[in-house]
N, C-alpha and C positions, 0 to 999 in steps of 0.2 A: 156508393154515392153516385147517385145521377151526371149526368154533365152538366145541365144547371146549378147543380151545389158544388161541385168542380170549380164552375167561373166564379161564382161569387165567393167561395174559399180566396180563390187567386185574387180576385178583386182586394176583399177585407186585408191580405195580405201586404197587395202590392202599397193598398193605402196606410197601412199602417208603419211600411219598411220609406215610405215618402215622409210620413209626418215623422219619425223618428230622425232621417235624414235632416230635415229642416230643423229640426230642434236640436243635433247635434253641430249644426250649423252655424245656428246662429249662437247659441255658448260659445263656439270656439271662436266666429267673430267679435264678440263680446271680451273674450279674455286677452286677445291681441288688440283690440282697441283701447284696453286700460291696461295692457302692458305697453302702449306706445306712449300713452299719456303721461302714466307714471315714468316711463324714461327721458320724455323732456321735462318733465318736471321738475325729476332728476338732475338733470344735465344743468338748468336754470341754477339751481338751486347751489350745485356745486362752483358754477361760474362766479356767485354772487359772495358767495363766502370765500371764494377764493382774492376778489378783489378785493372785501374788508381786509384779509389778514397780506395779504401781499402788497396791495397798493395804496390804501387810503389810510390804514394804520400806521405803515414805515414813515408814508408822505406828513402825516400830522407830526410827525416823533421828527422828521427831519426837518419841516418849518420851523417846530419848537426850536429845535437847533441853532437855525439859524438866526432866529432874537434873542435867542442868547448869545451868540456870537454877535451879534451886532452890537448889544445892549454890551457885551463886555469891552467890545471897541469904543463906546463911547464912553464906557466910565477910563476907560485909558488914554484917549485922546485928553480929558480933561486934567489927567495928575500934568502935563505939561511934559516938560523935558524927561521928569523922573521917570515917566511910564515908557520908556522907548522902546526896552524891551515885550513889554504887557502889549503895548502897541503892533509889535511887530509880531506877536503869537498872534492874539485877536484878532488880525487882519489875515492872515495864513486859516484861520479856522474858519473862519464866516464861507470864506473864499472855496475852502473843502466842501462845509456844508451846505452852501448853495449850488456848489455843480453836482452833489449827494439829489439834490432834493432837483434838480431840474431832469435828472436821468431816472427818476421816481414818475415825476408827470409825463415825460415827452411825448407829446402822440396823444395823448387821450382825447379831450376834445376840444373845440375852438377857445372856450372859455376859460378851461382852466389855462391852455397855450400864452391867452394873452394874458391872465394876469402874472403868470410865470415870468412872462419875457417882461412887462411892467417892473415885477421886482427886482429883476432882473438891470434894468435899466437904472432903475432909483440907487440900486447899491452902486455901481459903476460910476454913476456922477459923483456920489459920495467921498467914494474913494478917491478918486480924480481931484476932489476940491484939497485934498493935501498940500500944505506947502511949508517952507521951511520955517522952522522959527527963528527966532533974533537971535538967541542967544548960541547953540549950536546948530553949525550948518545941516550935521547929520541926523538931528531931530527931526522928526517931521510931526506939526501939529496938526490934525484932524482938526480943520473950524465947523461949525456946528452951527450954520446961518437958522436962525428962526425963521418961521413962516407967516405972514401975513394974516392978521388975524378976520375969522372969518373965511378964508379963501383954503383950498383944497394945499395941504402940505406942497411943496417944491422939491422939485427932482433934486439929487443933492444934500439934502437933510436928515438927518437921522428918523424926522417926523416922517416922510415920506419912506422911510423901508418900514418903519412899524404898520405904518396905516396900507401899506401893500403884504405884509405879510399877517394883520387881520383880516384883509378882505379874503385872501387865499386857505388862509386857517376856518373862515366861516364855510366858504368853497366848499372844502375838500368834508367837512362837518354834513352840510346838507348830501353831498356823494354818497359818505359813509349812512346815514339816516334812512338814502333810499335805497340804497342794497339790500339793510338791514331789514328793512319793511318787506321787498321784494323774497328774501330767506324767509321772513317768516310766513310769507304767502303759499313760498313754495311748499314751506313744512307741513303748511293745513292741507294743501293739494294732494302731498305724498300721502298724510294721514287719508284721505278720503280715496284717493286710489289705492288704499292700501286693502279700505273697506269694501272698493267696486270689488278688487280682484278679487277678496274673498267672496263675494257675493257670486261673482262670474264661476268662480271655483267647483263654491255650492251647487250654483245650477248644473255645472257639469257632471259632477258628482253622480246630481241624482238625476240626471240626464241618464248617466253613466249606467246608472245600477240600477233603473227603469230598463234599459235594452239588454244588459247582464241578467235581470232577471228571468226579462219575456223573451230571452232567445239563448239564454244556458240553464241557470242555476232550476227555474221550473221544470222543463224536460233532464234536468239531470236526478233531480228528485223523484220525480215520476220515476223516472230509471232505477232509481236506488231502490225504492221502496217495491220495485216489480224484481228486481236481485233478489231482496231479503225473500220475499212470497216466496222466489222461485227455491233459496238456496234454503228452503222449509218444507219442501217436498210439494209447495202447494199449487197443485196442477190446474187451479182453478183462476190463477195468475195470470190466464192470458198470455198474447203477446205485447210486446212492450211497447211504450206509450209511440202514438207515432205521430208524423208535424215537427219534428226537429230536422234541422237544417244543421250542415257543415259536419264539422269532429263528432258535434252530439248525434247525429243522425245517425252516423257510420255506427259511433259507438252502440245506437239501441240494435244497430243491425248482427253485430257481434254480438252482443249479451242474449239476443233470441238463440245463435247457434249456440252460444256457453251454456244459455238453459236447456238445449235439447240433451248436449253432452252430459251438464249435469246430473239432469233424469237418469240418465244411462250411467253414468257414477254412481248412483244411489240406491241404482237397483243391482249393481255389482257389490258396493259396500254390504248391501243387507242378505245378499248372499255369502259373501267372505266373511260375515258377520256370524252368520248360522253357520259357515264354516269353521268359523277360530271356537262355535261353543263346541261341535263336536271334535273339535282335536284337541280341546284345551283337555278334559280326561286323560290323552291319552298320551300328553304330555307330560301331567302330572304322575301317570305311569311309568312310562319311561323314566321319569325320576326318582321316583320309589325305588325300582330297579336295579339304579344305578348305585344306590345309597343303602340298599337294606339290606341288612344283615343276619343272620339266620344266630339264634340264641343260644351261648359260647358251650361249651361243653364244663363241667363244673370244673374248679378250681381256676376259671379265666373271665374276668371282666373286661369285655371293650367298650370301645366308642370311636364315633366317627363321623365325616361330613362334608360332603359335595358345594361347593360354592360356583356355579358356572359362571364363563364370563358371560354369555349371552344368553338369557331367560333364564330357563330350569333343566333342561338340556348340557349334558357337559362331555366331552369327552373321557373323565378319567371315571374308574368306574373302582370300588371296591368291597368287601363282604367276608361273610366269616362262616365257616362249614364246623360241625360238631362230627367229628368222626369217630367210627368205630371202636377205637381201642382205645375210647376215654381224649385221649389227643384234642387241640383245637386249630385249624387251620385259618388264617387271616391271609388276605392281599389284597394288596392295589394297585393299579395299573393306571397305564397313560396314556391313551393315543394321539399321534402328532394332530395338531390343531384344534379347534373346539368348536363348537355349535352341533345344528340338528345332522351335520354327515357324521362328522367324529360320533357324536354319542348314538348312532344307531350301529357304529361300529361297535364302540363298548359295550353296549348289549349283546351283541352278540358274543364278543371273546368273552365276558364276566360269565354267560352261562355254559362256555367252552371250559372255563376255570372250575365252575360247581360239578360241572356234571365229571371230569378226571379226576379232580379230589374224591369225590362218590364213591367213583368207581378203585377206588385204593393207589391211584397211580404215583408213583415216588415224581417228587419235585421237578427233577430234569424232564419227564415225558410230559408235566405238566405245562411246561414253558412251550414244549416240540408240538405238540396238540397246540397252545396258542397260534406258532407262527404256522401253522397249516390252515388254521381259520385264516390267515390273511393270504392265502394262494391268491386269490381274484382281485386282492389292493396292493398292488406290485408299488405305487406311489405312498401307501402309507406303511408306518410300523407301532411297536408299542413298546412300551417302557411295563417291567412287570417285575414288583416285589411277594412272595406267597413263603410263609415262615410255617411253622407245625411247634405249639406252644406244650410241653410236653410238663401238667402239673406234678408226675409221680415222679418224675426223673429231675423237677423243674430244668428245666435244659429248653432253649431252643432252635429248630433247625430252619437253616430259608435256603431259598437260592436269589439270584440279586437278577435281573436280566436287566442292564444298561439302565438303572431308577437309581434317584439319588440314595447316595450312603443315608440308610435309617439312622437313628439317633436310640442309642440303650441307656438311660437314667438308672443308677444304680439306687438302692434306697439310700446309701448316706450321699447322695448329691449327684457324684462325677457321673459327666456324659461321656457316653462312648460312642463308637460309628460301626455299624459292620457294613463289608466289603463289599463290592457287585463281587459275584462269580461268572459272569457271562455278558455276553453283546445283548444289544437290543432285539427284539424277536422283529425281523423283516422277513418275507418271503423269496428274495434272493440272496440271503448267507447261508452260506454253506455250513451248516448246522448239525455235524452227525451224533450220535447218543451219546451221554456227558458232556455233551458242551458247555452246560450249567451247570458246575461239581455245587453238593450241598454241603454247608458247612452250620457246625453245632458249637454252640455257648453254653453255658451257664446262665440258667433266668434263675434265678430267686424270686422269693412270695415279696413285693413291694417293688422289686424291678421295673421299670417301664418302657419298653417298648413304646418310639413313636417311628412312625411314618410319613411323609407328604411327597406332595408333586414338588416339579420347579415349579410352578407357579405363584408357590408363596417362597422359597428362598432367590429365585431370579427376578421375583418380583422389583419394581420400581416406585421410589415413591416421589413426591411433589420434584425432589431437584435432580431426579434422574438417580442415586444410589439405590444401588440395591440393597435388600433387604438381607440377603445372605446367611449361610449355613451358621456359622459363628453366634448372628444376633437370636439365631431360634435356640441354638445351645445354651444360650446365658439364658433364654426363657425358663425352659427347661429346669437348668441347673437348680434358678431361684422357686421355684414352683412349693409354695406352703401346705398345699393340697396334691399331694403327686399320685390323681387318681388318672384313668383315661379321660374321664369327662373334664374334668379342673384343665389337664392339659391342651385338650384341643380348643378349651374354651379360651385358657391365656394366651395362645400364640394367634389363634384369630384378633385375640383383643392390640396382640402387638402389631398386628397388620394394620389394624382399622388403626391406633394411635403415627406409627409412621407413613399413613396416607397411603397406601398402596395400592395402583393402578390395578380394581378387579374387572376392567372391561379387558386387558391385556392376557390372558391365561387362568383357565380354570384352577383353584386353589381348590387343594384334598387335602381332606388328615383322616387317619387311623391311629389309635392307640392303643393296646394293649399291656395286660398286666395280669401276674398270676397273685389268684387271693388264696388266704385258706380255703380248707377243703369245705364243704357243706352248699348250701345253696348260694345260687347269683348274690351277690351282693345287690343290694336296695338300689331298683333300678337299672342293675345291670341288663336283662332282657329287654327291659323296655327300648334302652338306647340303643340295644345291638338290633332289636327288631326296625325300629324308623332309623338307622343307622343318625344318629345325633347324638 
């Protein structure tokens, strides 16, 4: 832009940021000019109602008072002697309710003053004109001089406190009238100040939300919708809208550098993108790996199953070898912790397990070859169960290296445990030949061999209990189908039913069981092959 489009940018600007000024201006003198209105309006209005109910309401109810008090002095001045007492209440009353009713008016204005002090006067002669009567000295008769007919009542008279507390009764009537008028004046005022301030309100309003629009809510639009282009890879989004002032300005200044980083996000993503499709094979590898089992030697049906906590990667590794002399070899092992380090270790010790089995190596050299794979991981070890299912003898032999006590289901029910024979295989114990003794049972054809990690007996579920050796035995125990497959499938199912925490430790099972003689039982290979 030239510097002639420069000034006049700045021009349209500065005249624009003046007419907004002035129009915010005058709203907001508008709204304090009918909020002053409305508070004397206010205030009027409250003064007026307050004198109805405090001084011209009591003041009426206290004149009444006092014609009746007067009116009852005069029906008692007339019983004579007999009213003495009637006389002496009625003269005590008037007496109260006129000094009631003077401290009601005093002070208001010349007018009501003087007729006050008038009735004031009139009762005073009244009373005064008392004097005794004939018969007893201590009566006192009220006389009750008539007035002249035609001429204004006589101080003195009963006619003159009447005709003084009419005039003061009409008085205080017109007072009340014009209050009353004045309240309701004020009340139309309030209503109509009520309507300015909403009107002043409105204009501010959309005063308000004319300059919110044209100096936030538009550039921040623009803003967003330059986000969206940008967080769509669309390079064709420009830079962001520009002409905002204040917070929004900064802010388009930030979201240019967030879209350059973006870009640079997005082109790391679709690399690490093309990266996760070539490792994901070779993940799914390594878990094959971990899990498959080579198809049992006849007379032995297994099953089995890797649950990792984190992806498909797991540290415990297990498999099945078909050896030589007819014989069938199973184990499972466990290396300390889980994810993609642990299970590249278990790859390695599970083919350190196949390839000693292979080569005919007895149990104990089996476990010594483990802990010599682990020379170079001085910080990790492993847990390792490896049994020899033997169907001609049915008998079978393991050695235990620090893995949980297996579990033997006999065919009529009861579970059994067999024993570790040795520590866990690490590469600094001192480990010399036998240190894993093998020990042989009795398998019969229906028998069942089961296996797992801690993972599912130390496992936890929702309230923190574990799941423990005990509740996998009663699984066991009750088991209708006491195949390998049925088995590892109901203690999974007891895992999932007690909620157990699988992000915490890889869960494994193995199973085993010897069948009659002839071929795999239906399915047997398939499940020892995908170890499932």
């Amino acid at each position: 832009m030239g510097s002639v489009g420069r000034v006049l940018a700045l021009r349209r600007l500065t005249g624009s940021r003046v007419l907004i000024a002035a129009v915010v201006g005058l709203a907001a003198l508008l709204v304090v000019a009918v909020a002053v209105v409305g508070l004397l309006l206010s205030v009027h209005h409250d003064r007026a109602a307050r004198r109805i109910e405090t001084r011209w309401r009591p003041a009426l109810v206290e004149l009444g008072a006092v014609r009746a008090a007067a009116g009852d002095l005069r029906a008692a001045a007339l019983t004579g002697a007999a009213g003495d007492g009637l006389r002496a209440d009625a003269g005590a009353e008037l007496s109260r309710r006129l000094t009631g009713f003077d401290r009601l008016v005093a002070g208001v204005d010349a007018e009501l003053t003087a007729g006050t002090t008038a009735l004031d006067r009139a009762t005073a002669r009244w009373l005064d004109s008392a004097r005794p009567g004939p018969a007893v000295d201590r009566v006192r008769v009220y006389t009750l001089p008539a007035s002249a007919a035609g001429t204004a009542p006589a101080d003195g008279t009963y006619a003159a406190i009447d005709a003084r507390t009419r005039d003061l009764t009409a008085l205080l009537e017109r007072r009340w009238a014009h209050d009353t008028e004045g309240a309701a004046g004020h009340m139309h005022g309030l209503m109509l100040y009520i309507l300015a301030l909403a009107a002043a309100l409105l204009v501010a309003v959309v005063v308000a939300a004319a300059v919110l629009q044209r100096r936030y809510l538009a550039p921040a639009g623009a803003l967003a919708r330059y986000l969206r282009r940008a967080a769509r890879g669309d390079v064709s989004a420009g830079p962001p809208p520009g002409g905002a002032h204040g917070w929004i300005g900064r802010l388009a200044e930030e979201a240019e550098g967030v879209s350059a980083r973006l870009a640079v996000s997005q082109r790391q993503a679709r690399r690490d993108q093309e990266a996760l499709v070539q490792v994901g094979p070779a993940v799914r590898g390594l878990h094959e790996i971990l899990v498959s089992c080579e198809v049992p030697g006849a007379g032995v049906d297994i099953a089995g199953d890797v649950r990792a906590a984190e992806g498909l990667i797991a540290g415990d590794y297990l498999g099945a070898v078909a050896l030589a002399d007819g014989t069938t070899a199973v184990f499972l092992g466990d290396v300390c912790g889980h994810g993609v380090d642990a299970g590249l270790l278990a790859v390695r010790l599970k083919s350190v397990v196949m390839v000693a089995l292979r080569l005919g190596a007895d149990l104990d050299t089996v476990v010594r070859a483990v802990k010599h794979a682990l020379v170079d991981q001085e910080e990790c070890f492993t847990t390792l169960f490896v049994a020899v299912l033997d169907p001609a003898r049915s008998t079978v032999s393991w050695v235990n290296a620090g893995h949980g006590e297996p579990f033997l289901r006999r065919a009529g029910g009861a579970v059994e445990r067999l024993n570790v024979t040795g520590p866990f295989a690490h590469p600094v114990l001192d480990t010399p030949p036998g240190s894993w003794q093998t020990r042989t049972t009795r398998l019969a054809p229906g028998d069942l061999l089961v296996v797992s990690t801690d993972g599912l007996t130390e496992g936890r579920g929702g309230g923190g209990e574990e799941f423990g050796e005990e509740r996998a035995a009663r699984v066991l125990a009750g088991l209708a189908d006491p195949t390998p497959s049925a088995a590892v499938a109901a203690l999974y199912a007891a895992a999932e039913r007690f909620a157990i925490d699988w992000t915490r430790d890889d869960v494994s099972l193995l199973a085993a069981v010897l069948s009659p003689p002839g071929p795999p039982s239906p399915g047997g290979a398939e499940r020892a092959a995908r170890g499932s």
